[in-house]
CHARMM-style PDB file with segment names, atoms N, HN, CA, C and O in Angstrom:
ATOM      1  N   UNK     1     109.769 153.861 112.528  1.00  0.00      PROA
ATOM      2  CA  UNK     1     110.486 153.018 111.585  1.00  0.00      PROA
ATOM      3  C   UNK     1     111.184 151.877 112.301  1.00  0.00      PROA
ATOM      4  O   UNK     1     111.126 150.694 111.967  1.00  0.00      PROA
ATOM      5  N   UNK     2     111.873 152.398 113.360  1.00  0.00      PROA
ATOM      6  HN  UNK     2     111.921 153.360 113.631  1.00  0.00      PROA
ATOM      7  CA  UNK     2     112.742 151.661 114.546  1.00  0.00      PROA
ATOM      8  C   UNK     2     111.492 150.555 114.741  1.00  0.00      PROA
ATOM      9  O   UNK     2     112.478 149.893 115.061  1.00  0.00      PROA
ATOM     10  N   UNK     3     110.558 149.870 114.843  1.00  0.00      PROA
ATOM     11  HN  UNK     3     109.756 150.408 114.583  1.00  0.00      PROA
ATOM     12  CA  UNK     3     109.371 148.615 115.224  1.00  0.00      PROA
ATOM     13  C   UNK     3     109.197 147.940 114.272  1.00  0.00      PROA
ATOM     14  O   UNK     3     109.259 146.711 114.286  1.00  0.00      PROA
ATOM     15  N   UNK     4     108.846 148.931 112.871  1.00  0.00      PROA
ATOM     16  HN  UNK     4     108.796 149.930 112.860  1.00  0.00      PROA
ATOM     17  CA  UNK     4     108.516 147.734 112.202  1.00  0.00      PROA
ATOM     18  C   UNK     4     110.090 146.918 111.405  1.00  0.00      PROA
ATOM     19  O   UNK     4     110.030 145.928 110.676  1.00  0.00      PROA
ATOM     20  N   UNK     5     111.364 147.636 111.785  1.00  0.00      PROA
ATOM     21  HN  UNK     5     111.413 148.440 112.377  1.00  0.00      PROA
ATOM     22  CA  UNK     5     112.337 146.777 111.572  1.00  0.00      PROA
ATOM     23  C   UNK     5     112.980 145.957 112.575  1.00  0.00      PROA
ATOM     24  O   UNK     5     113.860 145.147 112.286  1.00  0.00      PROA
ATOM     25  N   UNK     6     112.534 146.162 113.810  1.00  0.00      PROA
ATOM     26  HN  UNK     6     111.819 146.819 114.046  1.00  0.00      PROA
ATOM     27  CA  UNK     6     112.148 144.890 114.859  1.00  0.00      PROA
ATOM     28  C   UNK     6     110.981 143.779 114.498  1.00  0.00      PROA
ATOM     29  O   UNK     6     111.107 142.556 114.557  1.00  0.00      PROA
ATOM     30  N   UNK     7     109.819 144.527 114.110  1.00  0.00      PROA
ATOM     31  HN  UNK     7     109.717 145.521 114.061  1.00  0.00      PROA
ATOM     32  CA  UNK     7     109.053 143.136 113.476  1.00  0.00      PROA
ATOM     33  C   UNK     7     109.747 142.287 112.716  1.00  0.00      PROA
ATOM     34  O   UNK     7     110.195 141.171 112.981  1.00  0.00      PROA
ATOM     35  N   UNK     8     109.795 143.004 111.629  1.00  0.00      PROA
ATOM     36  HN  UNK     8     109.432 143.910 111.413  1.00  0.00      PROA
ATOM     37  CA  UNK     8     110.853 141.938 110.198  1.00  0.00      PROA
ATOM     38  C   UNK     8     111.808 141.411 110.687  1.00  0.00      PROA
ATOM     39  O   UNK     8     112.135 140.366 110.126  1.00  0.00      PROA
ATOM     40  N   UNK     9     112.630 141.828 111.841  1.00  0.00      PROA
ATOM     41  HN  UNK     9     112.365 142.677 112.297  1.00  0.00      PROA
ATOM     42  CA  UNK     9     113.526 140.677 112.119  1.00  0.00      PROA
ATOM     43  C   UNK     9     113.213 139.733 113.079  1.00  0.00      PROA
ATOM     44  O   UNK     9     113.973 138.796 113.325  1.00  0.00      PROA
ATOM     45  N   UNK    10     111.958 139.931 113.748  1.00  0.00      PROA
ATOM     46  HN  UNK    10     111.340 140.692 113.549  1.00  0.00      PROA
ATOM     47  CA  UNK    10     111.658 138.789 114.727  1.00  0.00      PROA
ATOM     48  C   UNK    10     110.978 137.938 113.712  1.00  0.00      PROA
ATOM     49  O   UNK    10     111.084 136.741 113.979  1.00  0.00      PROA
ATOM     50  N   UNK    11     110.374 138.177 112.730  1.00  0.00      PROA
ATOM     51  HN  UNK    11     110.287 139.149 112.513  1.00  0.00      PROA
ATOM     52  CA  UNK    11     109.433 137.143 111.624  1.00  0.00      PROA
ATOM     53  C   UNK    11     110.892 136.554 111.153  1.00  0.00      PROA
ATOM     54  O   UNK    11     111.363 135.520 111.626  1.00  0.00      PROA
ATOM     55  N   UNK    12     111.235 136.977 110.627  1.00  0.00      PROA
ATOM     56  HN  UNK    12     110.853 137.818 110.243  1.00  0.00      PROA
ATOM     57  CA  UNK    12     112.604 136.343 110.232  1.00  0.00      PROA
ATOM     58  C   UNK    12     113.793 135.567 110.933  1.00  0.00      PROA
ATOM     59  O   UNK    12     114.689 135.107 110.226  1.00  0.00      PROA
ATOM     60  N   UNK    13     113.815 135.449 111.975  1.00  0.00      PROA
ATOM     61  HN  UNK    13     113.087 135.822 112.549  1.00  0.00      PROA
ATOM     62  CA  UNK    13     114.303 134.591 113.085  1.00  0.00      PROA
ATOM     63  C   UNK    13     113.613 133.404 113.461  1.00  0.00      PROA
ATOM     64  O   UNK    13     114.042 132.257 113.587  1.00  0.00      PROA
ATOM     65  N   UNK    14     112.006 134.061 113.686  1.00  0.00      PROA
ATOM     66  HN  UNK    14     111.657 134.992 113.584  1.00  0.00      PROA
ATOM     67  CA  UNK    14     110.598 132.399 113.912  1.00  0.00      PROA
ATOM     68  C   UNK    14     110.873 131.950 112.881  1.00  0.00      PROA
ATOM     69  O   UNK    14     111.066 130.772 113.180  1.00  0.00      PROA
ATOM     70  N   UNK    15     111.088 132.058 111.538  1.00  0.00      PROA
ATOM     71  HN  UNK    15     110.931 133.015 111.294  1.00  0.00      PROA
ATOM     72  CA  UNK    15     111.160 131.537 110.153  1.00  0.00      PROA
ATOM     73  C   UNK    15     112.070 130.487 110.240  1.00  0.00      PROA
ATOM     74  O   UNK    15     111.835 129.286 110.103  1.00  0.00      PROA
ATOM     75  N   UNK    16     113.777 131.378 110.627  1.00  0.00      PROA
ATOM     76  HN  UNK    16     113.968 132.353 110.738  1.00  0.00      PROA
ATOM     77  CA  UNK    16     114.276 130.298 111.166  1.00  0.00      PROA
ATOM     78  C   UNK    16     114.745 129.337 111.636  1.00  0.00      PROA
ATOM     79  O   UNK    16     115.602 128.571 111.193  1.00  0.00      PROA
ATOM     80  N   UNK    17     114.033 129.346 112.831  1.00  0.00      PROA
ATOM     81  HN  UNK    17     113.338 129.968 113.190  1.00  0.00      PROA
ATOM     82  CA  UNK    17     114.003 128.381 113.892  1.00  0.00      PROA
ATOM     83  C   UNK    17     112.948 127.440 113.561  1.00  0.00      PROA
ATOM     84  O   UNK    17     112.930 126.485 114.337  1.00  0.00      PROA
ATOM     85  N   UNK    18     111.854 127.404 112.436  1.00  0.00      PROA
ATOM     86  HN  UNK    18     111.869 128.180 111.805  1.00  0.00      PROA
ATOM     87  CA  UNK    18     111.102 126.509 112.622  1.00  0.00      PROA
ATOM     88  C   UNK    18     111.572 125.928 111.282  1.00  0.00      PROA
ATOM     89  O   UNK    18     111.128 124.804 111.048  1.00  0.00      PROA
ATOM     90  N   UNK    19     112.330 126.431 110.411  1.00  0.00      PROA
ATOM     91  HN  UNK    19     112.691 127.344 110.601  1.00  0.00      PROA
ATOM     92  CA  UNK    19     113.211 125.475 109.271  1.00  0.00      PROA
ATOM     93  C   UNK    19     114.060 124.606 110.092  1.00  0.00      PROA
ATOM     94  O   UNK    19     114.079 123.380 109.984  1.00  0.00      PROA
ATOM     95  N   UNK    20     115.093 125.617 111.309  1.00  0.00      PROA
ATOM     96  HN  UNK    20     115.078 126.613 111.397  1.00  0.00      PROA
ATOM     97  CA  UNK    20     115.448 124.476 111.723  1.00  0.00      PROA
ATOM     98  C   UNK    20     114.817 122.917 112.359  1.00  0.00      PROA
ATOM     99  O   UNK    20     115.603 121.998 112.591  1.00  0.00      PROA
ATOM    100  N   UNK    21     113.427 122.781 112.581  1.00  0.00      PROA
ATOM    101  HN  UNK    21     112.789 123.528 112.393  1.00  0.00      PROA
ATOM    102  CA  UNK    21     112.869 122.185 113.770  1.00  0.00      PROA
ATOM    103  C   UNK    21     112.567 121.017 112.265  1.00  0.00      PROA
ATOM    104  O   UNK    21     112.578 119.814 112.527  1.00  0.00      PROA
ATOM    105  N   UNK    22     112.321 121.436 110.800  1.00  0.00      PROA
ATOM    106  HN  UNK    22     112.313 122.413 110.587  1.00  0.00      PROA
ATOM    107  CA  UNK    22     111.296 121.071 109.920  1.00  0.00      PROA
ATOM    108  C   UNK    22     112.212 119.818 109.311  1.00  0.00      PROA
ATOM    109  O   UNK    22     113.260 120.115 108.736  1.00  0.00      PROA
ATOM    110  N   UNK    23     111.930 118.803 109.400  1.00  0.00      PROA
ATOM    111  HN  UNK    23     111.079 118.562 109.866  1.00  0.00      PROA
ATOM    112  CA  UNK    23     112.949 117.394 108.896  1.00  0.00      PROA
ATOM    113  C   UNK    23     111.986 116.660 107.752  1.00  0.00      PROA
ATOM    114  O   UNK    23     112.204 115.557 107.251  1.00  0.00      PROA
ATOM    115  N   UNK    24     110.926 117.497 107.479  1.00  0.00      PROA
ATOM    116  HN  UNK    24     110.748 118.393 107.886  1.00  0.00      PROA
ATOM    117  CA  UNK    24     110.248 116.840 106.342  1.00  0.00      PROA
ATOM    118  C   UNK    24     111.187 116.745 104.972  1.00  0.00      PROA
ATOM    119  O   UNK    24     110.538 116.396 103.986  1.00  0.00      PROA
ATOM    120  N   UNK    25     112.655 117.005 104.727  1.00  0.00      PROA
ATOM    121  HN  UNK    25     113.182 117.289 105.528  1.00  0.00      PROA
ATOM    122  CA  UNK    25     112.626 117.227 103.726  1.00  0.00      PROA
ATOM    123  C   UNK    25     114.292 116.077 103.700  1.00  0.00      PROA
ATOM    124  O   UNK    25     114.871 115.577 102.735  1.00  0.00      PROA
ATOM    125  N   UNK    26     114.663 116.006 105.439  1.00  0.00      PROA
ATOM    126  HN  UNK    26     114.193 116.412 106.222  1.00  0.00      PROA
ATOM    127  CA  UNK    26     114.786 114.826 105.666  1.00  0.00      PROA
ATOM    128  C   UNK    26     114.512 113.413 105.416  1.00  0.00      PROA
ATOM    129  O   UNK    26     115.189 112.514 104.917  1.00  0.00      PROA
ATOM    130  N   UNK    27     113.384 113.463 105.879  1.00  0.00      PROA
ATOM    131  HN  UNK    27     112.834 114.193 106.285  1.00  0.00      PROA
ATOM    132  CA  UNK    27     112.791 112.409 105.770  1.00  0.00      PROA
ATOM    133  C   UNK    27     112.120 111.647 104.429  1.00  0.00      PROA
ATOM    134  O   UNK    27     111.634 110.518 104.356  1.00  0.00      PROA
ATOM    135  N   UNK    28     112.276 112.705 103.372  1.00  0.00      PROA
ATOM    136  HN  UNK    28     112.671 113.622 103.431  1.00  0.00      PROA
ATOM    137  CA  UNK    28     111.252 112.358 101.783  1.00  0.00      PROA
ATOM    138  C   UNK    28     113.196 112.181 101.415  1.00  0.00      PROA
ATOM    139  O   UNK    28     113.164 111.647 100.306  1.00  0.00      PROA
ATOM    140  N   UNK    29     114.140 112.291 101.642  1.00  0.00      PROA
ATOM    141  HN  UNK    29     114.166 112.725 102.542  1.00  0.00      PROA
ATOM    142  CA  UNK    29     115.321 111.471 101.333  1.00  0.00      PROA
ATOM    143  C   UNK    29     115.642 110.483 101.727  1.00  0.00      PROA
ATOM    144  O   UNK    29     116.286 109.781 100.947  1.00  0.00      PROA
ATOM    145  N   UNK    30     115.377 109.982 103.017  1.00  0.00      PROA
ATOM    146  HN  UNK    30     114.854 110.552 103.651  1.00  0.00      PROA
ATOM    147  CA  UNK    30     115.784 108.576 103.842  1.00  0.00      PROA
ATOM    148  C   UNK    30     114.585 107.868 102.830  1.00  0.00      PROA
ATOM    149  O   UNK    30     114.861 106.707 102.528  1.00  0.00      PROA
ATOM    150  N   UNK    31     113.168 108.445 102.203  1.00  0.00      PROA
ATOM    151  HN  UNK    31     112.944 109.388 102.448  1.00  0.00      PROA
ATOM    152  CA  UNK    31     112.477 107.575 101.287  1.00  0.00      PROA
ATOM    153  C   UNK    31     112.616 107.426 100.464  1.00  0.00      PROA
ATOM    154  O   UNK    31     112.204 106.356 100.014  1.00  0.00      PROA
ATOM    155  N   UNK    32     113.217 108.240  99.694  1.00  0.00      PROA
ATOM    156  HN  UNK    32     113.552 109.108 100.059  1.00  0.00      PROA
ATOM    157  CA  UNK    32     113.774 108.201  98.402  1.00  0.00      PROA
ATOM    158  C   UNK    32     115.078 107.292  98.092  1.00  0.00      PROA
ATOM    159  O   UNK    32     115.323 106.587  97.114  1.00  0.00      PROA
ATOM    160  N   UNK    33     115.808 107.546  99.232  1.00  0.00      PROA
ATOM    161  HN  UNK    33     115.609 108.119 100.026  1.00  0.00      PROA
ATOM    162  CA  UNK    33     116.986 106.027  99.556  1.00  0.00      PROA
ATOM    163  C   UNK    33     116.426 104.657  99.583  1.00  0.00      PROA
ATOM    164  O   UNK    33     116.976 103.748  98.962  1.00  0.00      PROA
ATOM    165  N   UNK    34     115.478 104.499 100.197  1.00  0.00      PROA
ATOM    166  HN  UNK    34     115.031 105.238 100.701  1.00  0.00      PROA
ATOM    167  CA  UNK    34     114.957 103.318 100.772  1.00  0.00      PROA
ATOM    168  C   UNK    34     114.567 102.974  99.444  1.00  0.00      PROA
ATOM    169  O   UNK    34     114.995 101.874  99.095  1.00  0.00      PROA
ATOM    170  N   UNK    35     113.656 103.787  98.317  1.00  0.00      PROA
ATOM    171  HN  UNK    35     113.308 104.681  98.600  1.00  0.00      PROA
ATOM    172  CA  UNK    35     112.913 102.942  97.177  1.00  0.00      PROA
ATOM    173  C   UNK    35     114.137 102.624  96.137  1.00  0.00      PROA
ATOM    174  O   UNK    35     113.949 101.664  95.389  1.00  0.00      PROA
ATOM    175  N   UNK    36     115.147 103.208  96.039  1.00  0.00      PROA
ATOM    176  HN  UNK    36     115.299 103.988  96.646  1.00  0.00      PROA
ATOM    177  CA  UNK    36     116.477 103.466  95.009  1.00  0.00      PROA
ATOM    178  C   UNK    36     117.084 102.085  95.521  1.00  0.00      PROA
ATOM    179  O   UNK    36     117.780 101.502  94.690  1.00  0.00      PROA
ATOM    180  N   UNK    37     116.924 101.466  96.776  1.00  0.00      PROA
ATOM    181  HN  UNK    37     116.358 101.940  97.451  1.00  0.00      PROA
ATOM    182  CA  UNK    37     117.212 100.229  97.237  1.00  0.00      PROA
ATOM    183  C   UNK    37     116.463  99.178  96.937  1.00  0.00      PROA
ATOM    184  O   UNK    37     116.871  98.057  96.632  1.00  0.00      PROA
ATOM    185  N   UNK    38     115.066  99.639  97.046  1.00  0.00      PROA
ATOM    186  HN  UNK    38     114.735 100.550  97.293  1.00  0.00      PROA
ATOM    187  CA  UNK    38     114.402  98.497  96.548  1.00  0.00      PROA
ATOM    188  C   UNK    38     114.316  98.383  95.303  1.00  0.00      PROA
ATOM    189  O   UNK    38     113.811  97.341  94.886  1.00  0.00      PROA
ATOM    190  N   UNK    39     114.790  99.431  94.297  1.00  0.00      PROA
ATOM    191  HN  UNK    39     115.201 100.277  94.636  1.00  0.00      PROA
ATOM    192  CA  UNK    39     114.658  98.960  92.853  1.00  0.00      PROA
ATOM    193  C   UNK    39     115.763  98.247  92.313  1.00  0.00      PROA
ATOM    194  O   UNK    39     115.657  97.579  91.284  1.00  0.00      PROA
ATOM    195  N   UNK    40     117.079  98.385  93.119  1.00  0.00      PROA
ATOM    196  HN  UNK    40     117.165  98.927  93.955  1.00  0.00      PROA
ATOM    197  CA  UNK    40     118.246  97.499  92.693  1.00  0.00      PROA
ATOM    198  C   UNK    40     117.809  96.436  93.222  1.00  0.00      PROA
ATOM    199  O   UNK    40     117.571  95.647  92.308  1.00  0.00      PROA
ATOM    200  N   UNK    41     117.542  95.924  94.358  1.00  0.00      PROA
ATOM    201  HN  UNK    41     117.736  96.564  95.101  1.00  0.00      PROA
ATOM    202  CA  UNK    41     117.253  94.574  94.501  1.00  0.00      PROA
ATOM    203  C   UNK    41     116.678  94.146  93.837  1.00  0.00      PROA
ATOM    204  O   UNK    41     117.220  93.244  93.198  1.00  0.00      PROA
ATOM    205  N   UNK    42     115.116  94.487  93.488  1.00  0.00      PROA
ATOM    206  HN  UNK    42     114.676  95.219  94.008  1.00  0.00      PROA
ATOM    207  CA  UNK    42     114.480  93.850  92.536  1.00  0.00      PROA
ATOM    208  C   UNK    42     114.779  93.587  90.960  1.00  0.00      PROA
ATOM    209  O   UNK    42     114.434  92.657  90.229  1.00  0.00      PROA
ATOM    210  N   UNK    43     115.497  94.674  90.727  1.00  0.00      PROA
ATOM    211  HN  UNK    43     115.778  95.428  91.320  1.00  0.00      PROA
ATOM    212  CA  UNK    43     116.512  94.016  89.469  1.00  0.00      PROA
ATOM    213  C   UNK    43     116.935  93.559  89.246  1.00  0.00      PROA
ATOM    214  O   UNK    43     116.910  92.810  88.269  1.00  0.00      PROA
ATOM    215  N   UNK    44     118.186  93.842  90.674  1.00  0.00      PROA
ATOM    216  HN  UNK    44     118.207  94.450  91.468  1.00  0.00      PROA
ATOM    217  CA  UNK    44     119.231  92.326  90.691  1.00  0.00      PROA
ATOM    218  C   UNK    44     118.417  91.177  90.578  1.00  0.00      PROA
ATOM    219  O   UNK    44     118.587  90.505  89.561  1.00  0.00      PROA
ATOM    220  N   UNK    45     117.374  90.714  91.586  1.00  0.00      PROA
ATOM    221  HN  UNK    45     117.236  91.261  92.412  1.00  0.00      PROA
ATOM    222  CA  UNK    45     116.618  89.760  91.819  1.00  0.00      PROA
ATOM    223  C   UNK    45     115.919  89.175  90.201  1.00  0.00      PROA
ATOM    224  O   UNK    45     115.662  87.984  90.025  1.00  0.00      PROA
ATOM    225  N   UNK    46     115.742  89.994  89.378  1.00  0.00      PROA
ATOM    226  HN  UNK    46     115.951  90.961  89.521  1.00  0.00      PROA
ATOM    227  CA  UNK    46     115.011  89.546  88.092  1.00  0.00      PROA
ATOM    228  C   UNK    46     116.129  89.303  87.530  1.00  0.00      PROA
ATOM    229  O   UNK    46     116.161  88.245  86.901  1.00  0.00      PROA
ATOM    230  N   UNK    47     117.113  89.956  87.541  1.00  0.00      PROA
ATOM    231  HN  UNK    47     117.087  90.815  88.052  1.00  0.00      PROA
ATOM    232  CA  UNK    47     118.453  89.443  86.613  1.00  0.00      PROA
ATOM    233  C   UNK    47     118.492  88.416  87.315  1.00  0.00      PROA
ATOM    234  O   UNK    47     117.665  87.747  86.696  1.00  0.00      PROA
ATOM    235  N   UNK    48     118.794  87.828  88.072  1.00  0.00      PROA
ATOM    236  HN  UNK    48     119.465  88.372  88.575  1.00  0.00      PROA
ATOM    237  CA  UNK    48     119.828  86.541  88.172  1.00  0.00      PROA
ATOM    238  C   UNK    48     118.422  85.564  88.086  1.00  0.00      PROA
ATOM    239  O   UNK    48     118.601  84.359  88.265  1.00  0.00      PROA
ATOM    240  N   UNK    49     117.298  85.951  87.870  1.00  0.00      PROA
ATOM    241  HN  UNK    49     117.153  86.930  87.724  1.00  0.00      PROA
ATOM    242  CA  UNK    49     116.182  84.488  88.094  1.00  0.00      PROA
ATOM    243  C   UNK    49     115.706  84.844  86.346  1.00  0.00      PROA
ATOM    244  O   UNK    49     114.697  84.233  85.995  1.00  0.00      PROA
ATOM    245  N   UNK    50     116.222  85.579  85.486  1.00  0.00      PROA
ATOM    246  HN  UNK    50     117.042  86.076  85.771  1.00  0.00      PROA
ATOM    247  CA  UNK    50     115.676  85.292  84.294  1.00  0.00      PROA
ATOM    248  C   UNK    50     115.195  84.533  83.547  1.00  0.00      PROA
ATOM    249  O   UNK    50     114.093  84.435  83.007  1.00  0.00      PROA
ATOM    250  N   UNK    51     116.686  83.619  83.530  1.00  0.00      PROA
ATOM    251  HN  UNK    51     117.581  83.699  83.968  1.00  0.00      PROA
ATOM    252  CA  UNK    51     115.925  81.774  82.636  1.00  0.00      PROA
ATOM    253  C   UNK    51     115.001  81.106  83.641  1.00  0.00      PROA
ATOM    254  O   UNK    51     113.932  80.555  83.375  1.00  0.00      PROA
ATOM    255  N   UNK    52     115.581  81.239  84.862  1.00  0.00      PROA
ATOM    256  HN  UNK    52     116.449  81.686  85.078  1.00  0.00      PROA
ATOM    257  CA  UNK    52     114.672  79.834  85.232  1.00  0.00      PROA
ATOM    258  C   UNK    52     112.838  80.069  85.413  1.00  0.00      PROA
ATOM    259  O   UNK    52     111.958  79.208  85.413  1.00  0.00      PROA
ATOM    260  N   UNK    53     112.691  82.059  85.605  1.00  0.00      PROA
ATOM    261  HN  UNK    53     113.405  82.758  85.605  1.00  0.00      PROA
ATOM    262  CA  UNK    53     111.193  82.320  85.375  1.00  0.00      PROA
ATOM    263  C   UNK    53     110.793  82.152  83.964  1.00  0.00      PROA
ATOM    264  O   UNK    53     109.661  81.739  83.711  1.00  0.00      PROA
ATOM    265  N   UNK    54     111.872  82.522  82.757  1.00  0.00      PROA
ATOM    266  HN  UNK    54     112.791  82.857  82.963  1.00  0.00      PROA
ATOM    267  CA  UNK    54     111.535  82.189  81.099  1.00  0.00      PROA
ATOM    268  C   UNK    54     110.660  80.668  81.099  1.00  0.00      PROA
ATOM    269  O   UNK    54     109.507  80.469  80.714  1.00  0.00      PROA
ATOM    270  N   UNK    55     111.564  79.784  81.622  1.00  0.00      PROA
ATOM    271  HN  UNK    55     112.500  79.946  81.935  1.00  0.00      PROA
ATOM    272  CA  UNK    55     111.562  78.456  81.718  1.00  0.00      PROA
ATOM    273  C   UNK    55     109.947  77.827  82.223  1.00  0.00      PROA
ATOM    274  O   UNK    55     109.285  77.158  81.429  1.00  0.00      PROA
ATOM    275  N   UNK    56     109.468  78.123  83.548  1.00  0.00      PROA
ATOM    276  HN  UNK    56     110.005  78.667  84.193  1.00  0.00      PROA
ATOM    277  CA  UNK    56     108.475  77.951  84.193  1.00  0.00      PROA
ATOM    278  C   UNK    56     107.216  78.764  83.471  1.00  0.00      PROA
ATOM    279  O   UNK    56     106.104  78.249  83.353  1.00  0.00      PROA
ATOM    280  N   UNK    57     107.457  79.763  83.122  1.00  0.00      PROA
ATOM    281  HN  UNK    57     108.360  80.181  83.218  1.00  0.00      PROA
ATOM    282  CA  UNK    57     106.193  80.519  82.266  1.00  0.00      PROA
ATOM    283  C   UNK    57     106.248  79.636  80.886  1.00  0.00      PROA
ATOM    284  O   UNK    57     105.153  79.156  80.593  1.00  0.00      PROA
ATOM    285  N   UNK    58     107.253  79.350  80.039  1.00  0.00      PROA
ATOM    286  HN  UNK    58     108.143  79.740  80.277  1.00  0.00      PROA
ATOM    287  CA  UNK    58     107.302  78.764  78.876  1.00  0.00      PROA
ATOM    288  C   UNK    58     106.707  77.328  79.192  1.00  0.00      PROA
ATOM    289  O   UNK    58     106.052  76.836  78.273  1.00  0.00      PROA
ATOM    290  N   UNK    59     106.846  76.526  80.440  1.00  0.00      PROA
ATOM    291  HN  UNK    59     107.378  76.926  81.187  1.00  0.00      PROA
ATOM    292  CA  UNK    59     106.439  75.302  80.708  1.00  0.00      PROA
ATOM    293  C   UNK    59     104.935  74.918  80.903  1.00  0.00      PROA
ATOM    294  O   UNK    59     104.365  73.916  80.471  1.00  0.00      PROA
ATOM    295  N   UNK    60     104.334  76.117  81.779  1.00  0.00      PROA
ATOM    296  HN  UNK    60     104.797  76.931  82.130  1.00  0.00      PROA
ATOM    297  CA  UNK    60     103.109  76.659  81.942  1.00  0.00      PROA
ATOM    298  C   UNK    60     102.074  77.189  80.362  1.00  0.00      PROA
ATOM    299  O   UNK    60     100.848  77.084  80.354  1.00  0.00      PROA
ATOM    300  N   UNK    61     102.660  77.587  79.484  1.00  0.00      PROA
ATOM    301  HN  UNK    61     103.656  77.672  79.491  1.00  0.00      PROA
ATOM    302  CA  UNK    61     102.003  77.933  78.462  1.00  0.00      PROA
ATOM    303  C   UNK    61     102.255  76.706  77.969  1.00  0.00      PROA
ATOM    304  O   UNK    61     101.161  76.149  77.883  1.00  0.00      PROA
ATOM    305  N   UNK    62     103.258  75.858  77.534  1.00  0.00      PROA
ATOM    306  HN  UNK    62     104.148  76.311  77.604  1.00  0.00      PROA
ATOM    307  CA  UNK    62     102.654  74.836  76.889  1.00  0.00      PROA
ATOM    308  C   UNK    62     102.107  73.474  77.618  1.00  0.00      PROA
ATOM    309  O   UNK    62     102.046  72.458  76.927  1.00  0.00      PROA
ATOM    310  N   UNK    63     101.799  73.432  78.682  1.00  0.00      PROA
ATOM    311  HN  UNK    63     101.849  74.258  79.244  1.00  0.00      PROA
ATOM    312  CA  UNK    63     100.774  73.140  79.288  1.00  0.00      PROA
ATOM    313  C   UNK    63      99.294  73.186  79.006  1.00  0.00      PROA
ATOM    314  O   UNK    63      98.460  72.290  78.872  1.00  0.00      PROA
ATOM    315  N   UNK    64      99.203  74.830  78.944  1.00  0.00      PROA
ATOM    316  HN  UNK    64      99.880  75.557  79.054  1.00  0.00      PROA
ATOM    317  CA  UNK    64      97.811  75.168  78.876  1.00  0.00      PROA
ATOM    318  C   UNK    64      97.554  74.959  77.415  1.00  0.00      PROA
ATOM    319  O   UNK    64      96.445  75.298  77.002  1.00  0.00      PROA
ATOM    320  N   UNK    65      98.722  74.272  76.278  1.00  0.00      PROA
ATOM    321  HN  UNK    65      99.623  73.997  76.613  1.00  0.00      PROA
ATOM    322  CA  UNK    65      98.003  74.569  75.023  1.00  0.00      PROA
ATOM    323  C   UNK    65      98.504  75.472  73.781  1.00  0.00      PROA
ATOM    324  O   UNK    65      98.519  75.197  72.581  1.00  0.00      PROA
ATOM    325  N   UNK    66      98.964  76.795  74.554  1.00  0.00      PROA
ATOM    326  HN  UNK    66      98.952  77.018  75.529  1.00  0.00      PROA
ATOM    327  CA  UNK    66      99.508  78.293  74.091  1.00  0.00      PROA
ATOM    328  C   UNK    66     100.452  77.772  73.633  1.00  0.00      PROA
ATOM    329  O   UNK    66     100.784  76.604  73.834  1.00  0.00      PROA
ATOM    330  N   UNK    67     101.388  79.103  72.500  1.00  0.00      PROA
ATOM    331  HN  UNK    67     101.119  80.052  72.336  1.00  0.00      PROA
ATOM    332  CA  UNK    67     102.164  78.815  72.119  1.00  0.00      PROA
ATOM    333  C   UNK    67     101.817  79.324  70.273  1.00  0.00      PROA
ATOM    334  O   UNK    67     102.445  79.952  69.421  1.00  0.00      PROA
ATOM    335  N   UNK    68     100.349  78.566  70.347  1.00  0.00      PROA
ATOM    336  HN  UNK    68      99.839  78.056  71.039  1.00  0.00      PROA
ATOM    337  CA  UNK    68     100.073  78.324  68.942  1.00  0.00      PROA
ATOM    338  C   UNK    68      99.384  79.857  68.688  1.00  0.00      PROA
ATOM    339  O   UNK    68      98.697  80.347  69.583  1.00  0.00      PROA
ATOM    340  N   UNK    69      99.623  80.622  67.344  1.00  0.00      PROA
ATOM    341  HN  UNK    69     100.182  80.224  66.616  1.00  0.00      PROA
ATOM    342  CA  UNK    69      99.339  82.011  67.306  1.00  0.00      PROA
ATOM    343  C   UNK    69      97.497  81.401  66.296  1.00  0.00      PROA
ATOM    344  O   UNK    69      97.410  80.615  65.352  1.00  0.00      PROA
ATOM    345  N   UNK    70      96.325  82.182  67.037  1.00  0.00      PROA
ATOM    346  HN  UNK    70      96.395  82.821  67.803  1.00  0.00      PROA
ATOM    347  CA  UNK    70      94.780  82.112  66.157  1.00  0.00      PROA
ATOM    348  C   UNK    70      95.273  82.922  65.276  1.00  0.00      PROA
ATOM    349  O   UNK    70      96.326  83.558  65.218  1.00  0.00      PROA
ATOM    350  N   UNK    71      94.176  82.792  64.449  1.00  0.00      PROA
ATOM    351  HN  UNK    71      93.321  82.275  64.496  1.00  0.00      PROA
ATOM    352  CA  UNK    71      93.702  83.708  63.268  1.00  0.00      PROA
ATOM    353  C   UNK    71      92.963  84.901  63.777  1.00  0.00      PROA
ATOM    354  O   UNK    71      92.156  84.616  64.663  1.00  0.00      PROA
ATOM    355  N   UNK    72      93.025  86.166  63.450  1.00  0.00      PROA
ATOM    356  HN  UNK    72      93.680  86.398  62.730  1.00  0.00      PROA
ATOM    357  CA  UNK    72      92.839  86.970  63.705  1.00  0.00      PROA
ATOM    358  C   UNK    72      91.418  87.406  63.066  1.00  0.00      PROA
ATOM    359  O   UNK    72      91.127  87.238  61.882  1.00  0.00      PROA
ATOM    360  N   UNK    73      90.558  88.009  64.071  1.00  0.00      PROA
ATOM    361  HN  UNK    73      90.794  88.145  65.033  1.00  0.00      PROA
ATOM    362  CA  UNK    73      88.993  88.114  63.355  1.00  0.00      PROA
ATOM    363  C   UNK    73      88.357  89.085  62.951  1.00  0.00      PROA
ATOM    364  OT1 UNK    73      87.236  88.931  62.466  1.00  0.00      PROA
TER     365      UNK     73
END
């Protein structure tokens, strides 16, 4: 009985020591930070350029013509 409750606790010690070694779960947070950053910027970035992209797309369509709604077929 005395071995195989030396096994179970040596499996259970390698276990762990290799959680400690394991930073994958680290690392899918430093990415998960990084994209939570890039989505405020790019928000911010669309908020503050709203009118003047409204403006340039609205200038561009009536350019090309658009604007005017067809008849539907």
């Amino acid at each position: 009985m005395l071995p195989l409750l030396i096994t179970i606790q040596n499996v259970f010690f390698a276990a762990g020591e290799r959680l400690k070694k394991d930073e994958k779960g680290a690392t899918a947070v430093e990415y998960g930070l990084i994209v939570g950053l890039l989505a405020i910027v790019v928000i911010g970035a669309l908020t503050l350029l709203n009118d003047p992209l409204r403006e340039m797309i609205q200038g561009v369509v009536g350019q090309l013509g658009g604007g005017e709604e067809t008849p539907a077929t």
